[in-house]
N, C-alpha and C positions, 0 to 999 in steps of 0.2 A: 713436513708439517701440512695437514690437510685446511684445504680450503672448507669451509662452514657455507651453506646456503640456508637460509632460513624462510621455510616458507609459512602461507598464515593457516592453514590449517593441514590435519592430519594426513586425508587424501589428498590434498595437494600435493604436501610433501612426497607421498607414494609414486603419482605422476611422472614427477620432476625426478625422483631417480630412479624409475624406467624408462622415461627419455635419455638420459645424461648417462646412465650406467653401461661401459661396453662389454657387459656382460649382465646378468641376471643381479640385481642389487642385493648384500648380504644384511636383513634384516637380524637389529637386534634389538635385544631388550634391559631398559636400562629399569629407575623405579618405578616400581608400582608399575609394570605394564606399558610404560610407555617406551614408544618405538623412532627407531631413524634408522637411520639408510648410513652404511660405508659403499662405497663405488670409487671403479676409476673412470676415467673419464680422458682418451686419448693419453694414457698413462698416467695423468693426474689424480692424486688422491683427492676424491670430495667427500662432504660428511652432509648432509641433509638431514636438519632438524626440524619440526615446528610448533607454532605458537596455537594457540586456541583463542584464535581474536584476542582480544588484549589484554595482554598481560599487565599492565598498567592502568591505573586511573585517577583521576582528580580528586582529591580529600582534604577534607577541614585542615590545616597547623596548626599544633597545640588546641586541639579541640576544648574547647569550657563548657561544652551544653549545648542545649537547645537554646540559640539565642539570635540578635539577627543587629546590624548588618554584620558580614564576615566577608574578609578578602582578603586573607592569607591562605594560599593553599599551596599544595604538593603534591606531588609527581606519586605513589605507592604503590608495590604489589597489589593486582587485585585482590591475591586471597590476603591481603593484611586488614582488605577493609568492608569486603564483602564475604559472608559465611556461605553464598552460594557458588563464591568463586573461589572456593577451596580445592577445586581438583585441579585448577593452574599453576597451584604450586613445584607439584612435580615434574610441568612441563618445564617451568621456568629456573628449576634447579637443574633440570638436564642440559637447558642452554648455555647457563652459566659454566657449568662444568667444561663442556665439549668447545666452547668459544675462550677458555681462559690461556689455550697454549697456542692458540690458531691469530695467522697473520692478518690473511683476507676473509675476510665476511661480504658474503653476495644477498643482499634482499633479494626476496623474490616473491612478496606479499601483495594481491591482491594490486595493478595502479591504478589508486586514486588518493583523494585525500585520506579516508580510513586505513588503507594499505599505509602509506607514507608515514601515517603515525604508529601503529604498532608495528613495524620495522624499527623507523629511528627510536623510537621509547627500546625496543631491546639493545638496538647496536649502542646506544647513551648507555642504560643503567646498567644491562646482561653482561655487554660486551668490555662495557668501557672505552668504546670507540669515538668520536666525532662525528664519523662517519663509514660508509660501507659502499661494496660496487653494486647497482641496479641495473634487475632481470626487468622488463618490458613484458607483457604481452595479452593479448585479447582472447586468445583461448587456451587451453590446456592439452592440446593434443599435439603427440609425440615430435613432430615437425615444429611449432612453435616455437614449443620449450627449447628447443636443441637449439633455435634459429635466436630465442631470447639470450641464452645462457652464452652464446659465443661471438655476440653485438651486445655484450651487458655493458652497460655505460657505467663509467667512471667515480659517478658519485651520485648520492642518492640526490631528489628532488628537495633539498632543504629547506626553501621559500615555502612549497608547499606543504612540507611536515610542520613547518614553524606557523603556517595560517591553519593547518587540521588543529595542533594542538592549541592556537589561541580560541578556536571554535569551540574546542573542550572544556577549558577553563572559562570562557565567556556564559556560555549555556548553562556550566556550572552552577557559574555567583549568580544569574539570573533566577534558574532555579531552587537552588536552596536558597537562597534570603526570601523570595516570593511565595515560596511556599510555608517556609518559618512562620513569615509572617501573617501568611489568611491562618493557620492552624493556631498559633499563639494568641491569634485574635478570636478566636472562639474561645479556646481555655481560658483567657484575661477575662473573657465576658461571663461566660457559663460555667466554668470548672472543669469542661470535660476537655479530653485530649483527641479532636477526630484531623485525621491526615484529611489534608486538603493540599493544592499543588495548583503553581501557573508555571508559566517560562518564557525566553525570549519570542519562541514563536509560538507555544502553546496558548495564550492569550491572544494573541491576533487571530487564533485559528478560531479556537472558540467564539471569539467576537464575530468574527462570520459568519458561525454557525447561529449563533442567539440573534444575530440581527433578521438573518432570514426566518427562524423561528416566528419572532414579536409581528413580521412582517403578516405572515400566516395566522399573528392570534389576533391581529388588528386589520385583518381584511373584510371589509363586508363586500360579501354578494352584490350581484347588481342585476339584476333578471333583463333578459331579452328574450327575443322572439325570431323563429325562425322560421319559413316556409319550403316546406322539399315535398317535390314531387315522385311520386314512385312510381312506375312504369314497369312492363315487363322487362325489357330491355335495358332498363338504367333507371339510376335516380340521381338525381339534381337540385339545386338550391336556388331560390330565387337571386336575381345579381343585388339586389343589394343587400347581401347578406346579415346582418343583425336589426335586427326591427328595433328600436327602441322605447315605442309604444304602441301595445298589444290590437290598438284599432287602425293603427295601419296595415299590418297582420290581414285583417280581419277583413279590411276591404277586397283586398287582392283573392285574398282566398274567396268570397262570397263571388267577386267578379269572373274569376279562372273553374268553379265547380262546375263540372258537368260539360267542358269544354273538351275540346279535339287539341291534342300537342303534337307536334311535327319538329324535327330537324331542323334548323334554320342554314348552321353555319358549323363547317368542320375544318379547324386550324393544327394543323400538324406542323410539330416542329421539331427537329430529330437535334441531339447534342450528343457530344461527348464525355463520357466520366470517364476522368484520370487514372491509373492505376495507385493506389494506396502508396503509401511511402510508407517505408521502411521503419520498423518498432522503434522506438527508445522506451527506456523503464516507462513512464506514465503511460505514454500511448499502449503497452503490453496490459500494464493493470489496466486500466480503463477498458481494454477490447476484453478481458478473461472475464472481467466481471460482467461484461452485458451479455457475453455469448455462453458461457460458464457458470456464470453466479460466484466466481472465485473471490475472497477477500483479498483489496490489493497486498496487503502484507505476507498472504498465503503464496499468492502468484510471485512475491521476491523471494522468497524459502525455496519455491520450486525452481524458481529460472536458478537459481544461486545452486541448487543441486543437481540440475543439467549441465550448467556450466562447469562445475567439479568434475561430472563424470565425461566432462569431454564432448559433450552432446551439442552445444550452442555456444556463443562467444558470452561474454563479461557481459551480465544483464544491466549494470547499474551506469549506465550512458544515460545522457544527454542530445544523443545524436540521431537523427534520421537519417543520416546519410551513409553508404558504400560506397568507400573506395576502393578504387580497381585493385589496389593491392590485396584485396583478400582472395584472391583468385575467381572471379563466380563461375567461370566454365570449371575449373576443379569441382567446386562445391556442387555443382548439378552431376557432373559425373557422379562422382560417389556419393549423389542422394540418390542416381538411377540403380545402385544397386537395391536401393529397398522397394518392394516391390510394388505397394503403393502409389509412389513416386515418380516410378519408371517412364510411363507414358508421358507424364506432363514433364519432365526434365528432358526427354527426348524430343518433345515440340517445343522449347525453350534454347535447346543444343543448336536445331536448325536454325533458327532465326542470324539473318545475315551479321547480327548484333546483338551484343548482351548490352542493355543499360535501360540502369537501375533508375523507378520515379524517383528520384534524393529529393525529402524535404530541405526547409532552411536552419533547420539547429544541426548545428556541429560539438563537436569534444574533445578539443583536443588530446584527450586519454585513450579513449575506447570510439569505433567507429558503432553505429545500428547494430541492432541483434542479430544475429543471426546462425544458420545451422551450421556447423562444423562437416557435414557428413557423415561423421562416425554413425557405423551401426548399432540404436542405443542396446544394453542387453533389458531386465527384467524393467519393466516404469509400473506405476503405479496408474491407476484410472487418471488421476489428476494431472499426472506427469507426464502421461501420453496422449491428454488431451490439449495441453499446454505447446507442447515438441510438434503436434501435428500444426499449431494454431500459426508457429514461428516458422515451420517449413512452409507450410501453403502462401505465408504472408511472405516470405524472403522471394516465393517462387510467382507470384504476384504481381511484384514491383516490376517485371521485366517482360509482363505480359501487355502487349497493344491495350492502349483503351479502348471503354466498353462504349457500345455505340446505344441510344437509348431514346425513342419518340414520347414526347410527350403529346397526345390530341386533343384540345379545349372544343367542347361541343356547347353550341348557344341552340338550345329550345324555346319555341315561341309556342304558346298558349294563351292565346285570347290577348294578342297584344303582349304578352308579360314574357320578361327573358329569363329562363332557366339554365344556370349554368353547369354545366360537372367535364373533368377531365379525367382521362387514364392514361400512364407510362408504362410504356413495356420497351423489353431488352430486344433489340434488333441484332446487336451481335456482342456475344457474351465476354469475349476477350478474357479479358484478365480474371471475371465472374468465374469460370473455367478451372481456372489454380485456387480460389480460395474460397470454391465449396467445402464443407455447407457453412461458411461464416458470411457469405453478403446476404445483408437484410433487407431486402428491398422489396416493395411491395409493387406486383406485375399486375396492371389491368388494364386490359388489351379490348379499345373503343370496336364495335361490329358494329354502328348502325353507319348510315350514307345520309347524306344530305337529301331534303324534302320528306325524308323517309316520317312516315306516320306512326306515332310509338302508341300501342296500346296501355294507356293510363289506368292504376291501379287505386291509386289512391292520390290526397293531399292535405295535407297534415301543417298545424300550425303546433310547432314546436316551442314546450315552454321550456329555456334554460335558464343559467345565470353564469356571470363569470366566475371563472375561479381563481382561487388563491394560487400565491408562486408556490411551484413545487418545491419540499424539500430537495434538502441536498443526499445525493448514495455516497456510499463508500466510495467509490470511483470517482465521480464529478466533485469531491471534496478535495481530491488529488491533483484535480487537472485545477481548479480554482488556487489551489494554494501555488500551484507552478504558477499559473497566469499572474499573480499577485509576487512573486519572486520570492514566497515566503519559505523556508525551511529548504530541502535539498532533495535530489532526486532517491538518496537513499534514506531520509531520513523521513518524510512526508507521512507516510502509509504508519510510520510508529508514532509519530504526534499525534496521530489522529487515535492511534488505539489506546495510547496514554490517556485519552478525553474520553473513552468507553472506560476504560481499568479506573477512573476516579469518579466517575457516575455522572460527569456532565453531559455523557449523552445515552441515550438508548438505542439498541441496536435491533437494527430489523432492516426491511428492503430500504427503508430513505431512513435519514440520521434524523430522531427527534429529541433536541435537546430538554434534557430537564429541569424541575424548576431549580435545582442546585444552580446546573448553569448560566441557568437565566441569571438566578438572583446574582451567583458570582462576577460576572458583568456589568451588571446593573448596580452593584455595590463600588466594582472598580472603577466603573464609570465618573461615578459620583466622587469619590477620593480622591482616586489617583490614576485618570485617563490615561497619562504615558504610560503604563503597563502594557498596553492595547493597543499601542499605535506602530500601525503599520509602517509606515517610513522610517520612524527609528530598527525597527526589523532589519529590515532594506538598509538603511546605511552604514550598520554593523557588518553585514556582507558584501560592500561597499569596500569597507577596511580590510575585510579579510582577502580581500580581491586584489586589493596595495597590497597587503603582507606576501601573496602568491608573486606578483610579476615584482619584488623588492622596493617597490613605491615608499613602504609604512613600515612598524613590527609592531611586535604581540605589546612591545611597553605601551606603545601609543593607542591603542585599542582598548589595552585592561584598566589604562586609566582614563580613559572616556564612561568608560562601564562603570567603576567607581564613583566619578561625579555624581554620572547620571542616578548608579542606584542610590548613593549617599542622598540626594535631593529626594526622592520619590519614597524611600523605607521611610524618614523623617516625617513626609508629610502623613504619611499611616502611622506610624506609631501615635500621632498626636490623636489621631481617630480611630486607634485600635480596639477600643470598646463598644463602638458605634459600631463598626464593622462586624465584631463576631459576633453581639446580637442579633444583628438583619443577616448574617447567614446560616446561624443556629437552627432555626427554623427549618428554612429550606435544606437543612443538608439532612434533619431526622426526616423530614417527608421523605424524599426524595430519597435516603435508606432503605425503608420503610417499604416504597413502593419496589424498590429497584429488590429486595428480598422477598416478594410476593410471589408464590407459587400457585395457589388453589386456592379457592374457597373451603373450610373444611366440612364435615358432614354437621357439627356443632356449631355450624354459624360462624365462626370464626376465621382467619387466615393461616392457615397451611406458610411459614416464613422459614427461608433459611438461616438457620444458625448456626454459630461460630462456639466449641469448647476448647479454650486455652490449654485444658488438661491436659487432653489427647491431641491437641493439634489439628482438628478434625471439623469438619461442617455434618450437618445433619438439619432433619427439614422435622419442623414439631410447630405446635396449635397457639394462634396468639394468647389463647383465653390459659393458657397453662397457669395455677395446677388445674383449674377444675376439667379441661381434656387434657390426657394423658398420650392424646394420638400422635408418633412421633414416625418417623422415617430414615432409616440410616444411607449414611451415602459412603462413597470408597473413601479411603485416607490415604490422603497425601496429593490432591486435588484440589487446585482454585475452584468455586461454582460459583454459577450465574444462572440465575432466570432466566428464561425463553417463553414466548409465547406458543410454542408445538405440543403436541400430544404424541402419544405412541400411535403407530400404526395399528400395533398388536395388541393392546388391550386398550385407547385412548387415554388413559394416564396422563399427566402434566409430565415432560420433561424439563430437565437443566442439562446444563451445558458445563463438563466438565474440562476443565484446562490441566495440563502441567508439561513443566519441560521436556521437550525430545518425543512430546506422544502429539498425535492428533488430537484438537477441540472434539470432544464426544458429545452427542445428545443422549443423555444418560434416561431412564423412564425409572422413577419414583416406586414406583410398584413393585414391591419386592417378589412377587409369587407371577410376573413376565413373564409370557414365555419367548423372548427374545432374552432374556439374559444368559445364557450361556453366550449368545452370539459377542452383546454386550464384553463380557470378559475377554473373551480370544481379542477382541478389538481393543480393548483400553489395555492390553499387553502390548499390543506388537509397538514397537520400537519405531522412532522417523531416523531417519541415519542423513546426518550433515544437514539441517536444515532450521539451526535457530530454535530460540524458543519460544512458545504460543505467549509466554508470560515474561517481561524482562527482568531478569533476576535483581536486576540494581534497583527496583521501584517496590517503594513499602504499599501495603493494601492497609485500606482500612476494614477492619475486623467486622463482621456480621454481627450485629447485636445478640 
């Protein structure tokens, strides 16, 4: 009777029986095209099947409607309860099949908490097990698997599967009752039916986001004054740097014009910068997006599809740190075969010592990211801008720090001290391995003391202060970590959930909109606990007891219970107040959020939504009396952008759908970039998530 290994996706499973198989693995084909693996394995029959992420999910019991609160739920197939999760059926039949005569069952999904749940959800429902033996490991290449599969521990992590799936059901009742209830609260008020959505962390994220917003619309200016001297040789700022009223300014400058400046004083001070430490998921988004412009959520798609093919270890750590068990003299060898590589892993070989800068977060799962050595084969622009970002950085960590002068030079004119400094890299070190990503800015002092600067000019600068900067896609990520809110896999899609429902708008910094705002601001007023951060935080607190045996999922789902039973009660008493005051804000903020162009009739150029066809299309507000309309592809989420074409200036949108790249689509039907356009919104992403979460309803374009 053959042993079952069940791994969480497709390539995975391919992997795992080219490792394990001693011989060439006998691919077959059961329903509908879908594939496993027979192999022996030191004689032993195995059978390698797998999942397609989860096969399970959280749903209403005995569903009665659209109603709120609810806390009865159940475990179901996904395709029983989602119609986009129809093609897991036939995974999930093939497991059921092949696991119904078989003894032993090996997970071998993914470890973390998401692994740990769709494993045990199959070995419970598929298998009918308790439990199964667990494969370990940090990356997917041929040595791993083999070294995970024959150190496969005993039993699966059950604490852990038991805290992933109380995480599932909590975030659930959180979200569906809070979102029931902003949506019921509009149609109680107005009649109409528009999707609206919060959640345990989705609220506190947003409230971060709308409080920095409000900060920025209730900031005033505050005007100062500055004095800089310009000179051939340099320029300089007076030392007391902000003037606070413009006749103070005014004196020194009237005193200093036409005056001789000299050198006073040259203070050099040489230090050391550290070498970088070692990735973990946030620190990787946050570095692709400044150096890249990559979406965090784009750069987990990618690291999650290098990591499949073998290319880099388990993207979704916590950890800065390498440990010496990952081999690093291996892994610099077989990055010096790529040719790239070769020289700085051979100045890296020499050294009397390999050791890594290790920050201070660890994981107990997964150690820092990093390169496997495999030679990748075909990457994609993104994907080999990513793999180069993670080698240079792994190769980095092991490089001497950089040495670096900073020199503060004081200028004297007319009595008055003129300040300015420049840093420059004395020796480059570790700068070296992770070109071109250090961003540092070089300027290197050439005048001497006494030295006589030939003055250019002197300028009294009118400024003011400014407002806090929004928050980017990136520093959204690192704040929600700082705040201990959501997870290191789950961060980068709360935050795209808050794009996908219109509270915020997308572009280089996040600006929330008035939907946002007002949704906050309504919460606020109701029902604060929605928003409150330390309940966030103590929930994962619980699930924290549930992991090390402290707690369980009862004592958790009935805290969530109380807690939501008090809070839906105090809304429902104000559910008409509520959907009034967000009515408003959610047709603007529609409205705006479907604006494309101005049209040539004065009007707005809006996208819209035909239920007929399924389909969006872009057409004139003043419709009937303009007829000017625009077709778009079918079978495509769209969104506004503020870009134009290259090729004719055009307004573009932004085309979404599963499995395909985000496209900047151009409106213009008679383009001549559209044929490119096509061949593009063809080609296929293979292993890498969807742009759109299949489980999340949209609200329809008017």
């Amino acid at each position: 009777m053959a042993q079952v290994i069940i791994a969480e996706k497709p390539s995975a499973a391919l992997k795992i029986a080219e490792a394990l198989a001693d011989k060439t693995p006998k691919k077959l084909v059961y329903m509908k095209k879908i594939p496993y693996y027979e192999l022996n394995h030191n004689g032993e029959k195995i059978v390698v099947v797998c999942a397609v992420g989860h096969l399970y999910t959280v749903t209403e019991k005995n569903k009665k409607g659209w109603t709120y609160p609810i806390f009865d739920v159940e475990w179901k197939a996904s395709y029983e309860v989602n119609k986009g999760a129809a093609f897991t059926k036939a995974y999930l039949q093939l497991i059921q099949k092949i696991c119904k005569d078989s003894q032993e069952v090996v997970v071998a999904c993914d470890y973390d908490v998401e692994g740990e749940v769709i494993g045990f959800n199959i070995v419970r429902f598929a298998c009918g097990k308790t439990d199964a033996f667990r494969m370990k490991f940090s990356t997917t290449t041929k040595e791993d698997l083999r070294e995970a599969y024959e150190h496969k521990m005993e039993h699966m992590d059950l604490p852990q599967a038991e805290a992933g799936i109380t995480r599932h059901e909590l975030d659930w009742l959180f979200g569906i009752n809070l979102s029931r209830a902003l949506t019921l609260s509009i149609k109680h008020a107005t009649g109409r039916f528009k999707i609206l959505s919060s959640g345990r962390v989705q609220g506190p994220a947003l409230k971060i986001l709308a409080d920095r917003e409000k900060e920025i619309q209730a900031f005033v200016p505050v005007p100062f004054w500055e004095l800089l001297l310009q000179c051939r040789e340099l320029s300089a700022l007076h030392e007391q740097g902000k003037f606070e009223v413009r006749g103070d300014a005014e004196k020194i400058h009237a005193h200093c014009l036409g005056k001789k400046a000299a050198v006073e004083k040259l203070d050099a001070k040489q230090f050391s910068q550290a070498a970088p430490h070692p990735f973990d998921l946030t620190a990787l988004q946050i570095e692709a997006y400044k150096v890249f412009h990559i979406q965090p959520k784009e750069t987990l798609e990618i690291a999650q599809s290098l990591y499949t093919n073998s290319y880099i270890s388990y993207p979704r750590t916590s950890s800065n740190q390498y440990p010496e068990s990952i081999g690093y003299k291996k892994i610099l060898q077989k990055l010096s075969e790529q040719k790239q590589y070769s020289g700085l892993c051979g100045a890296l070989l020499r050294q009397k010592s390999l050791k890594p800068n290790n920050g201070k977060k660890s994981d107990p799962a997964h150690p820092a990211l990093y390169p496997t050595g495999e030679i990748p084969g075909s990457l994609d622009d993104k994907e080999a801008k990513l793999y180069d970002l993670i080698v240079k950085r792994f190769m980095a960590t092991f490089a001497e720090a950089a040495v670096r002068e900073t020199v503060q030079v004081t200028i004297d004119m007319a009595g008055e001290k003129f300040l300015t400094k420049g840093t420059r890299t004395v020796e480059a070190n570790w700068h070296e391995f992770y070109k071109p990503y250090v961003k540092l800015e070089e300027q290197e002092i050439t005048v001497k003391e006494k030295q006589e600067l030939h003055v250019e000019s002197l300028e009294i600068l009118d400024k003011e202060t400014s407002p806090p900067k929004r928050y980017t896609p990136a520093s959204i990520i690192k704040e929600l970590e700082k705040r201990d809110l959501g997870t290191k896999a789950t961060r980068s899609e709360i935050v795209e959930n808050l794009f996908d429902r219109n509270y915020l708008k997308r572009g280089d910094s996040i600006e929330v909109t008035g939907l946002g705002l007002k949704t906050v601001v309504v919460l606020e007023k109701y029902c604060p606990d929605i928003l409150d951060e330390q309940l966030t935080r103590d929930f994962e607190i619980d699930m924290e007891k549930i992991r090390t045996g402290v707690s369980s999922e009862k004592e958790t789902l009935t805290h969530a219970e109380k807690f939501l039973t008090k809070v839906l009660a105090q809304f429902k008493e104000k559910e008409k107040e509520i959907g009034t005051e967000l009515s408003a804000s959610h047709d603007e903020t529609l409205k705006q959020a479907n604006f494309v162009n101005k049209c040539s009739c004065g009007g707005d150029l809006q996208i819209k939504y035909t239920p007929k066809f399924k389909s969006y299309f872009i057409a004139c507000s003043k419709y009937p009396e303009c007829k000017i309309t625009f077709s778009l592809p079918r079978g495509f989420l769209v969104k506004t952008t503020d870009k134009q074409c290259g090729a004719c200036s055009s307004p573009e949108v932004l085309l979404i759908k599963k499995g395909k790249r985000p496209w900047n689509f151009c409106i213009n039907p008679n383009c001549p970039k559209k044929e490119e356009y096509k061949r593009s919104i063809s080609k296929p992403v293979s292993d890498v998530g969807s742009s759109v979460p299949e489980d999340q309803p949209y609200t329809a374009m008017p």
